[in-house]
C-alpha positions in Angstrom: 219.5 177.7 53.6 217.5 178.1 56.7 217.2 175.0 58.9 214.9 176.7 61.7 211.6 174.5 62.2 208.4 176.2 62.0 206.6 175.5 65.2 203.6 173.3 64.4 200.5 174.9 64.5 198.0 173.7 67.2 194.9 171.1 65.8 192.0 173.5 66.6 189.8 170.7 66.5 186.1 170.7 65.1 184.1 174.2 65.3 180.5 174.4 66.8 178.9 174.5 63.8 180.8 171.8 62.5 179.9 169.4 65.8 176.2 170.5 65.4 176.1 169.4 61.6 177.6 165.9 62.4 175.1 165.2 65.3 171.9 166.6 63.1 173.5 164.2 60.5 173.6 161.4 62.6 170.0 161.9 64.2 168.6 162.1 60.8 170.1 159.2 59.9 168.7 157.3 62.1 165.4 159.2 61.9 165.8 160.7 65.6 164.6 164.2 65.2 161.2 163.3 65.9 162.5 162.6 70.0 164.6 165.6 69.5 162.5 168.2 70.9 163.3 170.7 73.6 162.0 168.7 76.3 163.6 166.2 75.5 166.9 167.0 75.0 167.3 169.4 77.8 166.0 166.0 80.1 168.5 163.9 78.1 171.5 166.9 78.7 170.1 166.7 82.8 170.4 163.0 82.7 174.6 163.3 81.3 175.1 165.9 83.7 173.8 163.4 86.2 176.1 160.6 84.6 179.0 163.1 85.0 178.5 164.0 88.4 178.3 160.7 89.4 181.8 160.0 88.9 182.6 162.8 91.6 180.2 161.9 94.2 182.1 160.2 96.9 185.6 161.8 96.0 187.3 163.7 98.3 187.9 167.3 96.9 191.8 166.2 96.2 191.0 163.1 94.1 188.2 164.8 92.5 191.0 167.5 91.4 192.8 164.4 90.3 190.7 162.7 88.9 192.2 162.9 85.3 195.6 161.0 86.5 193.6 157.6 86.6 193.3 156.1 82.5 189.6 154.6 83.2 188.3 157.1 85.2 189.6 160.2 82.3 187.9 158.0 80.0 184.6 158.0 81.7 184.8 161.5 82.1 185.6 162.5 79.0 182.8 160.4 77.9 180.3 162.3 80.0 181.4 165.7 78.9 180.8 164.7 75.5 177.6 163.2 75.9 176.5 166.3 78.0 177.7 169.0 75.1 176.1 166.6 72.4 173.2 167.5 74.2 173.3 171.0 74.8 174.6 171.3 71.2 171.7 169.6 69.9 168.9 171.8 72.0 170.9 174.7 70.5 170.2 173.9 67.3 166.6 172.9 67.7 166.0 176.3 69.5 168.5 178.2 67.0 170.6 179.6 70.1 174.4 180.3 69.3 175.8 178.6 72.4 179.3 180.6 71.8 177.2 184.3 71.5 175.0 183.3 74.6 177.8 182.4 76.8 179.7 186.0 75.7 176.1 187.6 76.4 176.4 185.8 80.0 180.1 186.4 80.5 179.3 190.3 79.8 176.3 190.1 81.9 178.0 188.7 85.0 181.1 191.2 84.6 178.7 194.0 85.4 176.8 192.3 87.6 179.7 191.2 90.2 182.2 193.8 89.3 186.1 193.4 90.7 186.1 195.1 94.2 
């Protein structure tokens, strides 16, 4: 009999198409996809980045970097990271980008243009 453990397997958590179905589930809902345009959402995504930011703004770079260590301030942003990718998720789907192929595109982009000296 073998009493080794497995190692568990990591939660992978929700995919991107998966998140996007749940929010165009929950606008519709609610009958939001009328306010849903691109305009709109890429002012409501500016506005969370805002949000975030502002929890940053008069932090000194070291408690900025440890920001995290404090319950109520990792709540807030965690909060604000969500509400900014809800956003960008959403505008995805209205415009029908794939947010994962456009940020490889970039990523590619970017290697050639600032090569490793």
């Amino acid at each position: 009999m073998n009493d080794e453990v497995e190692p568990a397997v990591p939660d992978a958590g929700p995919t991107v198409p998966e998140l996007q179905r749940r929010l165009a589930e929950f606008a519709a809902a609610r009958s939001w996809q009328q306010y849903h345009t691109p305009k709109n959402l890429a002012s409501a995504l500016t506005v969370e980045a805002g949000e975030l930011l502002e929890i940053f703004q008069w932090l000194t770079p070291e408690q900025a970097a440890d920001v995290m260590s404090d319950a109520r301030s990792a709540h807030r942003v965690r909060d604000e990271v969500a509400d900014v990718l809800a956003y960008l998720l959403q505008l995805c789907t209205v415009l029908e980008v794939d947010p994962l192929r456009a940020l490889a595109e970039k990523i590619e982009r970017n290697e050639s243009r600032f090569p490793v000296p």
